[in-house]
C-alpha positions as CSV (number, residue, x, y, z in Angstrom):
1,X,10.9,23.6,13.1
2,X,12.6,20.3,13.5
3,X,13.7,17.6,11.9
4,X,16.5,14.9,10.4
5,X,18.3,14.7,7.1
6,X,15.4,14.0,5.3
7,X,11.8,15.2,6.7
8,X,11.0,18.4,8.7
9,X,8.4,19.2,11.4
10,X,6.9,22.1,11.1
11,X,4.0,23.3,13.5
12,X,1.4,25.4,11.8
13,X,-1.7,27.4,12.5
14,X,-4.1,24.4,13.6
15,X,-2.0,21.6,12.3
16,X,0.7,20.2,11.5
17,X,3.3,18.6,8.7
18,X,5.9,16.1,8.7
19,X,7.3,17.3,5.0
20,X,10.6,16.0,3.1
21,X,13.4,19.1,3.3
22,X,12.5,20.2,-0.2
23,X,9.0,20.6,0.4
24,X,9.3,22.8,3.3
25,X,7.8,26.2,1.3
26,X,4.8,24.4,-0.2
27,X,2.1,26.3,1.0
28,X,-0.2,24.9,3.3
29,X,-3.2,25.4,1.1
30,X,-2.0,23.7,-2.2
31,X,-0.7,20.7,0.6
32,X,-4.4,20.6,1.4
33,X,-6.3,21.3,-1.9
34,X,-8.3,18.4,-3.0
35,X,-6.1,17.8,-6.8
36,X,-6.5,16.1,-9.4
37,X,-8.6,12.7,-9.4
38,X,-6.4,9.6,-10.1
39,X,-7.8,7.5,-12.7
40,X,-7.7,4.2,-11.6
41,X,-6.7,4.4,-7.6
42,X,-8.5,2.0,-5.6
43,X,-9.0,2.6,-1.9
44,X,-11.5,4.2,0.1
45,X,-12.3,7.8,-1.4
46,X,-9.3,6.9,-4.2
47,X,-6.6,9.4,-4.1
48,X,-5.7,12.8,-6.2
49,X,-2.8,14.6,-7.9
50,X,-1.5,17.6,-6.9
51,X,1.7,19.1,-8.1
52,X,3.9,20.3,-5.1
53,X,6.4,22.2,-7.1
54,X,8.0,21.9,-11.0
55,X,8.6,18.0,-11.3
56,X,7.3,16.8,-7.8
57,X,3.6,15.5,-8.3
58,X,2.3,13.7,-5.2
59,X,-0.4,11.8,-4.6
60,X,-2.5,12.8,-1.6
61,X,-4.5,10.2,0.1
62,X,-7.0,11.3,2.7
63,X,-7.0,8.7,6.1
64,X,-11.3,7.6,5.6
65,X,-13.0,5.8,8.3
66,X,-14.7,2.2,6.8
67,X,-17.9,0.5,8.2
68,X,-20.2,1.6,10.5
69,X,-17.9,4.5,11.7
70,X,-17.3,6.4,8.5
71,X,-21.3,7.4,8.8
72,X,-20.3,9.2,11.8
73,X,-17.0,10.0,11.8
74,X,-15.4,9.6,8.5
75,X,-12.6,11.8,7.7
76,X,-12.5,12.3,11.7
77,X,-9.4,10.6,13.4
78,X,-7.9,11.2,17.4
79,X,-4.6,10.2,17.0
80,X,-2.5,12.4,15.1
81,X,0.9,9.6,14.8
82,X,-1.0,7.6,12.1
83,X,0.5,9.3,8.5
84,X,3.8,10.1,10.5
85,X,4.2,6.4,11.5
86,X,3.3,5.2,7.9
87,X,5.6,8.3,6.6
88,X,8.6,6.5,8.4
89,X,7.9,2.7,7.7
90,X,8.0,4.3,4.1
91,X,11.0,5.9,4.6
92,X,12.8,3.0,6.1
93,X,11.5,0.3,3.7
94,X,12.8,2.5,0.8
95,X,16.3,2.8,2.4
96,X,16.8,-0.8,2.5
97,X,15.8,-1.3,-1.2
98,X,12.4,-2.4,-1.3
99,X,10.5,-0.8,-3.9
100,X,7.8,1.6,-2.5
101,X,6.7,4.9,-3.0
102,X,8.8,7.9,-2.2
103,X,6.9,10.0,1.2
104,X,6.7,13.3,0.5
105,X,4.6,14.7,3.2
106,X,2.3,13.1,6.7
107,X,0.0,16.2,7.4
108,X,-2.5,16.7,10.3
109,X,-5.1,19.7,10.9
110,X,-7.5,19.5,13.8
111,X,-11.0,19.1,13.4
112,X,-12.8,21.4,16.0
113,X,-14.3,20.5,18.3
114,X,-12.8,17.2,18.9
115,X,-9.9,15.4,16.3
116,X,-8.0,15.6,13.4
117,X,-7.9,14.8,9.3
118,X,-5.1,12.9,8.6
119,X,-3.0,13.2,4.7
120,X,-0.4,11.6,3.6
121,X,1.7,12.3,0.5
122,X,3.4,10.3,-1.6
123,X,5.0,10.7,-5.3
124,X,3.1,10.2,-8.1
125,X,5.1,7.0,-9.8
126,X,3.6,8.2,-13.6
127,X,2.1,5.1,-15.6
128,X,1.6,3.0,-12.7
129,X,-1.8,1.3,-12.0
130,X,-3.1,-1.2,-9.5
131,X,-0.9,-5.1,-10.3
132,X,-5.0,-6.7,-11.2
133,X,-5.1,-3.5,-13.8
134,X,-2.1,-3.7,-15.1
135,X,-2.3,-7.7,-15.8
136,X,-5.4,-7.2,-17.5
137,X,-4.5,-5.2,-19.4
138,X,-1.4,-6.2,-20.1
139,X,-1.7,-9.8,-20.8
140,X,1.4,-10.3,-22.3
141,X,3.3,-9.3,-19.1
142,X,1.5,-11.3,-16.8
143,X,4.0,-13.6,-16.1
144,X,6.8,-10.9,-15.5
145,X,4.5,-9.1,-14.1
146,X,3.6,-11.4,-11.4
147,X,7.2,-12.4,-10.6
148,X,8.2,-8.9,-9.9
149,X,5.4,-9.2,-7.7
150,X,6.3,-11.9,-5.6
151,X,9.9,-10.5,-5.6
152,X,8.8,-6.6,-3.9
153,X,6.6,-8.7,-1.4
154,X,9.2,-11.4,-0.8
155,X,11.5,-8.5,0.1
156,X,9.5,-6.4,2.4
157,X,8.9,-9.5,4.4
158,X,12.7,-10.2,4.1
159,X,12.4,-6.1,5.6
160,X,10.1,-7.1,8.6
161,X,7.2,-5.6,7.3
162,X,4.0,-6.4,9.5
163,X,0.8,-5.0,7.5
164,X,-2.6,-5.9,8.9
165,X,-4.2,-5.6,5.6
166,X,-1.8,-6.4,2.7
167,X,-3.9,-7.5,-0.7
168,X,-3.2,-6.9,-4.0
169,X,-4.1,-3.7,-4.8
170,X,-1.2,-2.2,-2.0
171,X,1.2,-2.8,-5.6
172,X,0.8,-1.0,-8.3
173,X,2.9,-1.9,-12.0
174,X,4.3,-0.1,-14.8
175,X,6.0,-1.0,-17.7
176,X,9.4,1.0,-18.2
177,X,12.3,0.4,-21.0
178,X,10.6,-2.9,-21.5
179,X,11.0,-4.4,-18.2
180,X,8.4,-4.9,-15.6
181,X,8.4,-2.8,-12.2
182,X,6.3,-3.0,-9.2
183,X,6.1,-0.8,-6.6
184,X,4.2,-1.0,-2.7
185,X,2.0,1.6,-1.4
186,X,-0.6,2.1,1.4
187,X,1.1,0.8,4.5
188,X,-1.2,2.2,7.0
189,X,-1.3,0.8,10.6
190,X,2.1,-1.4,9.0
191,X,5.3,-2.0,11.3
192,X,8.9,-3.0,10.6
193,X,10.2,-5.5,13.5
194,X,12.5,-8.5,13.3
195,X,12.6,-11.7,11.5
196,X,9.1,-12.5,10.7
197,X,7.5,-15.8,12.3
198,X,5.8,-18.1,9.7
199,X,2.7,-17.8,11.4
200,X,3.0,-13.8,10.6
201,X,3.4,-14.5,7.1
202,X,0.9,-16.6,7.0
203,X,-1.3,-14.7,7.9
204,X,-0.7,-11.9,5.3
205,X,-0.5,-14.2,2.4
206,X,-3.9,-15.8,3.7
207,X,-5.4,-12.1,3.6
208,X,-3.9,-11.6,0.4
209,X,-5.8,-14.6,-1.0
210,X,-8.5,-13.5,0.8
211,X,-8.6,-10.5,-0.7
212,X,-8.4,-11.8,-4.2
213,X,-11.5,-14.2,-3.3
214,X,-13.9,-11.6,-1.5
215,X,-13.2,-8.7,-4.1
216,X,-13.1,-11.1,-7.5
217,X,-16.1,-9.6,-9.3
218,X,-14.4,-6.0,-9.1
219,X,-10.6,-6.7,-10.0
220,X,-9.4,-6.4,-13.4
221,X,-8.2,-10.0,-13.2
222,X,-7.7,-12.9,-10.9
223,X,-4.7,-14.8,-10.5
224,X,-4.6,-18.4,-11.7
225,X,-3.0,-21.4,-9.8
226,X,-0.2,-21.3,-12.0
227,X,0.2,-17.4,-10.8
228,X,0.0,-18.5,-7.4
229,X,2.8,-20.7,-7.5
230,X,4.6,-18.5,-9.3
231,X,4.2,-15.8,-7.2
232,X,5.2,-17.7,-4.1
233,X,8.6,-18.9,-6.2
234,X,9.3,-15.6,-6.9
235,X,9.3,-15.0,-2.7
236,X,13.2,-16.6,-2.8
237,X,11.5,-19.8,-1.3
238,X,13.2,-23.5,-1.9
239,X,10.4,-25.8,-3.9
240,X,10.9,-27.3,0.2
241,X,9.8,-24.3,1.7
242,X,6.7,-22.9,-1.1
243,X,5.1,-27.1,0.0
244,X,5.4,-26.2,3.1
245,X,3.9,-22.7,3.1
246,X,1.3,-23.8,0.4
247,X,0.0,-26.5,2.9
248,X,0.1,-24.3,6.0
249,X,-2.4,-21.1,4.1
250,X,-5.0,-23.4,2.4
251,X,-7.1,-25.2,5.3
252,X,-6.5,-21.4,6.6
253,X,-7.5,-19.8,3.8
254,X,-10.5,-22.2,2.9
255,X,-11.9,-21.9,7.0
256,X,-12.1,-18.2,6.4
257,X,-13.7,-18.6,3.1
258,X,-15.9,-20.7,4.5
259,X,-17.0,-18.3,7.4
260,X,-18.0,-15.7,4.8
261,X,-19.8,-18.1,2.8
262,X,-17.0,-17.9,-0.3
263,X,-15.0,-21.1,-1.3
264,X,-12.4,-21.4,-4.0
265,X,-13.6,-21.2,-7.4
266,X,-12.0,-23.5,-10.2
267,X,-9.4,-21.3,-11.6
């Protein structure tokens, strides 16, 4: 068994599990039991509840193959790093102060006669829905709520968060003691570096929009331009700088748009 001040490594019978200290005598089984179905969770397969121990409930989220390979291969992965890797970008985003969700576990078991299925835990934050969800239906908090927005994704830029697929529904919202919070979650395949270039964040917030365009017809809500704008203000940007970025993503956004046969609609 090793590990550091926070998560253990512990090597067990066909697997094993990257678990934070307090978790270490969880059984195996209830780490792997299938839980509770969150209402709400988007995702591919959505995600489940499963209470680890009194007052720790986690949310477990199974790694699924998309596309053409999840016919074939689906919960079937060949590198066992992935949860681990998107354990510690969790870990490290939290300890500089960007709200995510607390990791609570990265487990692997092998999958005879070749691979592995890949979990990751993280702790259930109770109330919390997907941002689009929680503006609908919550109208009265839009505003706040997409400020707060901005903010958390303003900071884990600030962080040196690199995410290949950042949209929307990687923030969920809750209302607590009247104010607003908004949390990140589902940073698979992500990386903390340096100083992001402009053309990095570009190229999130483009897949962001992107996102928002390809998906409208299924999310709760869709922002306005007005939320837009205030999203990108709520980034820490100068008027200056939100021009600039607004005028570098459009033609970007609207040539991908336009590859998939999607343009901007009028609101």
């Amino acid at each position: 068994m090793t590990g550091d001040l926070e998560f253990v490594t512990e090597t067990r019978a066909g697997g094993s599990a990257l678990l934070r200290r307090d978790l270490v005598e969880v059984d195996a089984a209830l780490l792997w039991s299938p839980g509770e179905p969150l209402s709400g969770a988007r995702g591919r397969g959505g995600a489940a509840v499963v209470e680890l121990r009194p007052g720790v409930r986690g949310v477990v989220r199974d790694y699924r193959r998309g596309g053409g390979a999840a016919r074939l291969l689906s919960l079937r992965y060949f590198d066992p790093r992935r949860p681990a890797r998107e354990l510690r970008v969790l870990s490290a985003l939290q300890k500089l102060g960007v709200p995510v969700v607390a990791p609570l576990a990265a487990l692997v078991k092998r999958l005879p006669p070749l691979g592995f299925r890949l979990r990751l835990i993280t702790e259930l934050i109770e109330g919390a829905e997907p941002l689009p969800a929680f503006v609908a239906r919550n109208p009265e908090l839009r505003h706040s709520a997409v400020r707060e927005a901005g903010r958390v994704v303003g900071m884990a830029f600030g962080a040196g968060l690199r995410h290949p697929d950042l949209h929307p529904d990687n923030l969920i919202a809750r209302c607590r003691d009247g104010q607003v919070e908004v949390v990140l979650l589902d940073l698979d395949r992500a990386t903390l570096g340096g100083p992001l270039e402009s053309a990095t964040r570009d190229r999130m917030l483009v897949r962001m929009a992107r996102y928002l365009h390809r998906h409208a017809a299924t999310l709760a809500c869709t922002p306005t331009w007005t939320d837009r704008l205030r999203f990108l203000g709520a980034m820490g940007w100068s008027r200056a700088e939100r021009r600039a970025v607004w005028s570098r993503v459009t033609p970007l956004l609207l040539r991908q748009l336009a590859r998939r046969g999607l343009q901007i609609g009028s609101r």
